[in-house]
N, C-alpha and C positions, 0 to 999 in steps of 0.2 A: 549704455552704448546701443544706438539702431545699430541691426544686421542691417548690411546692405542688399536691395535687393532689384530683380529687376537686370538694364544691361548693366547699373554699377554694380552688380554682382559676377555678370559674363566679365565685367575690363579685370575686376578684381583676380577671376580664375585663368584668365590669356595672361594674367601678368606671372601668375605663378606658375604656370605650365611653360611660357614660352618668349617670358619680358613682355616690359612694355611696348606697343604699337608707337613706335619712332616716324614723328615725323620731320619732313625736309619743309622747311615754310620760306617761301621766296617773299620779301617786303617787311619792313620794319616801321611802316607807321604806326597809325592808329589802329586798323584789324589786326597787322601784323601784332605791336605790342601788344593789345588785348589777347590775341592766341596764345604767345608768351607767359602770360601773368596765370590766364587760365590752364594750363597744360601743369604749372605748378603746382597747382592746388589740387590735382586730379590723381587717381591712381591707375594707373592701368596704360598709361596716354603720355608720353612728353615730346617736348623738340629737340630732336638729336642736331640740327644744323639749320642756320639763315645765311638768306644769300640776300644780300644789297651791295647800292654800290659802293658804299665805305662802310667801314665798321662801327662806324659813331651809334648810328642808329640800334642799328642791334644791340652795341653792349649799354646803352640807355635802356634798351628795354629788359633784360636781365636784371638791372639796379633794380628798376622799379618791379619786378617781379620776386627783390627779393634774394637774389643770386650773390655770395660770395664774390669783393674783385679775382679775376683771375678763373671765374668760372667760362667763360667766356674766350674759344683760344680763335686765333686769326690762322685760318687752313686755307692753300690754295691749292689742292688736288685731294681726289677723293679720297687716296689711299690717309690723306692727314686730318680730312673730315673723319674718316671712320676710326683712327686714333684716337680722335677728343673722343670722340661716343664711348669707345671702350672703354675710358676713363672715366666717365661717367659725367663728362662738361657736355657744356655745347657748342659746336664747329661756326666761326662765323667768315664766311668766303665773298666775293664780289664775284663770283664767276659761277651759272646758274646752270653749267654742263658738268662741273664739277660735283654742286650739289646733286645734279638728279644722276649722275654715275656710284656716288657713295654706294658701296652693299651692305652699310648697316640702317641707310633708310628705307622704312615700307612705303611712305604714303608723299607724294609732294601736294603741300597746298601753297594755292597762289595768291596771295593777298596785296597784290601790286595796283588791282583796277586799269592796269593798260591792256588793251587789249594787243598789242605788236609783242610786248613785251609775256603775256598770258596765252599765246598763242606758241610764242616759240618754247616756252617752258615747258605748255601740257607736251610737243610732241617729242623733245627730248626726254621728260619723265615716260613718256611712251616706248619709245627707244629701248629706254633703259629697265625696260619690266618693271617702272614703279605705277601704282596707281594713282589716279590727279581727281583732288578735291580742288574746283573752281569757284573759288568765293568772288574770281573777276566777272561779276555777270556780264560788263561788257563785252568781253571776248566769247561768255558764251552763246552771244545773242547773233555774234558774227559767224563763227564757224563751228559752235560747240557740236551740230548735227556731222560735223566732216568730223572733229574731234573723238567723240564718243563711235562711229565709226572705226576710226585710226586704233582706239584702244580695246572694242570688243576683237578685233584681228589679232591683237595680241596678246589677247587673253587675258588684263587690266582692267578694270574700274574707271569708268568718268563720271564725276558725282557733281552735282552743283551742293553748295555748304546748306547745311543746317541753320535755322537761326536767323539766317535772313528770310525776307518776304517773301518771297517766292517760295522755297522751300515749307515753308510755316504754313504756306494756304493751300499746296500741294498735301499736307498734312489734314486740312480740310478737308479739300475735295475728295479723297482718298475714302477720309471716313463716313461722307456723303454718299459715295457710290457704293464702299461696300454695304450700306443700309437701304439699297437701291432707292433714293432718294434720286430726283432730276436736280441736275446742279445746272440753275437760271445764272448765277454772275459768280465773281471771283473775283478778288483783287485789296486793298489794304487802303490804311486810313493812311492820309498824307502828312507827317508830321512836322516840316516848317511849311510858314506862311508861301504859298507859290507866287511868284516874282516874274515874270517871264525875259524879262528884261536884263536880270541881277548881270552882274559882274563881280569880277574878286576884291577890286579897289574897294567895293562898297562896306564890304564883311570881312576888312580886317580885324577889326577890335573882338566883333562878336567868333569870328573864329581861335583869335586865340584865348579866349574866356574858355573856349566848349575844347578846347586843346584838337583842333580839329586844323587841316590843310584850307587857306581861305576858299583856294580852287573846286576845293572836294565839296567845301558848304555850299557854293552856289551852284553843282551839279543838283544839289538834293532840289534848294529853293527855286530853280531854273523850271524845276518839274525833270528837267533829264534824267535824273536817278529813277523818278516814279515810271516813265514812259519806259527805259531799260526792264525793271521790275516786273510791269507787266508781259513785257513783248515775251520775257522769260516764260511767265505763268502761261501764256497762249504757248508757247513752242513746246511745251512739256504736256501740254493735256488736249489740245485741240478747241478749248476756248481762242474766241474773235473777240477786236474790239470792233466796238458795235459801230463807233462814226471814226475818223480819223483824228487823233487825239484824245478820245475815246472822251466821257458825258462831263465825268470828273464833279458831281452834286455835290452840292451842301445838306446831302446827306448825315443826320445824326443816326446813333446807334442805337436810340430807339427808333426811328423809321426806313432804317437803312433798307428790309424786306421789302417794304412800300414803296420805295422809292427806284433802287437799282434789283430791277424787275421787268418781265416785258409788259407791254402796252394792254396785251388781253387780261390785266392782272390790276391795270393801274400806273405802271411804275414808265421809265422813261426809256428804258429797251427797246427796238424793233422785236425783238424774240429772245428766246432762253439761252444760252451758253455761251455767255458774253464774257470777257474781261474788263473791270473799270478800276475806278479810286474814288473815292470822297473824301473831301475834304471841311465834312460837317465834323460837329463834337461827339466826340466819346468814345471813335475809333480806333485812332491814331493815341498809340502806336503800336497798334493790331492788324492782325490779318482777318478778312473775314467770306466766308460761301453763301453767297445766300441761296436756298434749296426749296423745292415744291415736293411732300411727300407725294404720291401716287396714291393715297385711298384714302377716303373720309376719315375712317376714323382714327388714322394715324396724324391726320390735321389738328381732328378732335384733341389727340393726347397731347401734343405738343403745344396747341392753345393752352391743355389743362394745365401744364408743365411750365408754363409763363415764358415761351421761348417766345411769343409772340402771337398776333390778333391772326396769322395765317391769312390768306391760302401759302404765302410765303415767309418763310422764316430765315432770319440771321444767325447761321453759326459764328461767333464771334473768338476769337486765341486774342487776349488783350494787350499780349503783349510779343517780343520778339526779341532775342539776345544779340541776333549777330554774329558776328565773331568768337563771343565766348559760349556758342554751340559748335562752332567749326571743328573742334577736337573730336566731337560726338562722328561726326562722318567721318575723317580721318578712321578714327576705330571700327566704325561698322564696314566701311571698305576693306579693311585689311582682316577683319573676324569672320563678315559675314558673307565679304562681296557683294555687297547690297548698296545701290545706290539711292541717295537720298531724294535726287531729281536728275533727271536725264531726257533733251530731249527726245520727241518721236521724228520716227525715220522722215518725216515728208514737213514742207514748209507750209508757216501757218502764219507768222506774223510777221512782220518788220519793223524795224526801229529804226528811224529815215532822222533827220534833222533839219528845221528851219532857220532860214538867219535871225542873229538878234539884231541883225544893222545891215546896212548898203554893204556890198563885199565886192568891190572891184575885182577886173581880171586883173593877173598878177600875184594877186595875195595868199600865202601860204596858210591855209586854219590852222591855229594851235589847239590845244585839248579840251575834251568836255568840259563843259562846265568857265568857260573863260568867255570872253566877250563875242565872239565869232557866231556860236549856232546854241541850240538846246536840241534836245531830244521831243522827235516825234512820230506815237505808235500808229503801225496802221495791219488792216489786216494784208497779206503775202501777195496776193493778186491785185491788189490797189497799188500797191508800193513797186509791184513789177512792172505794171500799166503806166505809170508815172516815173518810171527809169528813177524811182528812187534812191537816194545813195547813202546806205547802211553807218549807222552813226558809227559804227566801230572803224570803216575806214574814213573819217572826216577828217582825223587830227594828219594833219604833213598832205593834204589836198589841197589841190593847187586851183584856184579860182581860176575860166576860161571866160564866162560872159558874167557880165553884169547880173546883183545879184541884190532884190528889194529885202529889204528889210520883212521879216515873216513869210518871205518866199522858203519855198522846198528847196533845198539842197539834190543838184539830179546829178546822171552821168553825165547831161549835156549842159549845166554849167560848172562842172568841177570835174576834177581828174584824179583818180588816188593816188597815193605814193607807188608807184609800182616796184620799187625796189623792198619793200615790206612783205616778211612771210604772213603776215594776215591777210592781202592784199591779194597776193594769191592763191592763197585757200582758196579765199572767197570768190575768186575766179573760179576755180575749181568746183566750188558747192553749186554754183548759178547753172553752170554748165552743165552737169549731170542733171541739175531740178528742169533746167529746159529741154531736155531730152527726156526725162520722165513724165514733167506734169504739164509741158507745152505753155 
């Protein structure tokens, strides 16, 4: 038998000192069930309660994790959510105040991807003294800076998840700077074929092969997942993308260094601290930094080390978990207070969206990833100059003028839902940032 060691040794010793780290997980899809199945297999870590809107989903995903029938009890107030916990089941509710008022959960993570819906979660688990892991990076790309706000005033944790992209290259960059390395680019290999076009009608079949939401497959192939991803990794470290929609090469991961680099280097950068993606081989489905050590002979040893021909080199993480890392934050919030990814106080990027088609006035956009728009990154001051309008409020905007196909989405052809607590946030964030940074 391996001794465990390491933090599976800290979850091992929280678990005997003090239970396991419970947490409250809003969403029962595909991250959702993945959480599920992984929090089984863990020690130190499990799901004490799911909130969706019916219970179908959640007790599917128990089966498949494995769960006794009847492990799984239907709670509609906290006091009956924290009943199942002491029993030792799991609470399954449709009412997501209910969950984040439980006081036998520590942690709420969000795995819904709405950001209306990931917005009004984090600030109820705030409310309610729980700390919020956000695996919705839409919602954090909208208002996560008012959010993480919202929760250090109340003495709470806002963490973005473990496992996804962001997080994973954050994990890079990190170990870049602590080696006082210059970190030149950032950003992940793109794993389906980019489509800009896609729609959901198209990727029926192939989605339900991949057990995947058709909607959700054609955010990724859309590119919108990848433009989200980044605008993330710029909000958290104060990397730009370098053009608007950033270079996106046919970069491989032997010439990734050479390539996604600046210009006095070779590569296709204006300059060093950039955000990108490629979509060359041997990236995907990795996150990668590409960095310029500061002194010959630390070039030297990394040419020796076969990290690459230099002056620039690719740190490459080959791979990325996703969701069945999101338990890992969960824990370390509640053990360490320690966030996985948080952004910085001041605006750095935006994540704006294009049409995929003519969009009449009149017409209401439905959600990422559907026929209406795609995601597109740009840096904060470009996207403010061009009254850009934030993918996270696109979905329930109301078309006002005429609207081309591959146009930008602005304030002055679209309207947001204004009855949406996202909507307002984000009023709310615009409004302080223009009174700070003009």
């Amino acid at each position: 038998m391996i001794d465990h060691i390491g933090f599976a040794a800290e979850l091992a010793r929280h678990a005997e000192s003090s239970g396991p780290v419970t947490i409250g997980l809003a969403g029962a899809g595909q991250m959702g069930t993945d959480i599920v199945v992984q929090t089984a297999l863990m020690r130190g870590v499990r799901v004490g309660a799911i909130a969706a809107n019916s219970p179908r989903r959640p007790l599917e995903a128990l089966a498949i994790a494995g769960y006794d029938e009847g492990h799984g009890v239907v709670a509609a107030t906290p006091a009956a959510i924290d009943a199942a916990i002491e029993t030792g089941r799991i609470a399954v509710t449709d009412d997501i105040a209910a969950l984040c008022a439980a006081g036998k959960i520590d942690v709420i993570v969000d795995a819904t991807g709405s950001p209306e819906v990931g917005t009004r979660l984090a600030l109820l688990a705030i409310e309610n003294g729980k700390h919020v892991v956000m695996l919705n990076v839409e919602a954090d790309i909208t208002v996560g800076r008012l959010l993480a706000r919202r929760a250090a005033a109340a003495g709470v944790v806002y963490t973005g998840s473990a496992g996804d992209e962001p997080a994973a290259t954050l994990e890079l960059i990190g170990f870049a700077q602590s080696l006082g390395m210059e970190v030149v680019a950032a950003g992940k290999g793109k794993n389906n074929p980019l489509r800009h076009d896609a729609v959901p009608e198209e990727y029926e079949a192939e989605a339900e092969e991949r057990n995947m939401n058709a909607r959700m497959l054609v955010e990724f192939i859309d590119g919108s997942k990848t433009m989200v991803e980044m605008t993330a990794i710029a909000n958290c470290t104060g990397l730009v993308p370098d053009v608007p929609g950033m270079h996106g090469p046919e970069a491989s991961v032997e010439n990734l260094a050479q390539v996604l680099c600046a210009a006095e280097d070779g590569g296709v950068l204006s300059r060093a601290g950039r955000v990108d993606y490629t979509i060359g081989k041997g990236v995907a489905p990795g996150v990668f930094c590409v960095v310029k050590p500061r002194h010959p002979r630390a070039i030297e040893r990394m040419a020796d080390l076969k990290v690459g021909p230099g002056p620039c080199f690719a740190l490459v993480r080959p791979f990325h978990l996703t969701s069945l890392e999101t338990p890992l934050s969960a824990a370390r919030v509640v053990i360490h207070r320690r966030p996985d990814m948080v952004p910085i106080d001041r605006p750095v990027a935006e994540c704006g969206a294009r049409a995929k088609r003519g969009l009449q006035p009149g017409e209401t956009l439905g959600r990422i990833g559907m026929a209406d728009y795609r995601g597109y990154a740009l840096e904060w001051r470009d996207a403010r100059g061009k009254r850009a309008l934030p993918l996270g409020l696109a979905e329930h905007a109301r078309v006002t003028r005429p609207i081309a196909a591959g146009e930008l989405l602005t304030y002055e052809n679209c309207t947001p839902d204004a009855s949406l607590i996202v909507t307002r946030m984000r009023a709310e964030l615009d409004a302080a940032d223009d009174r700070a940074f003009g």
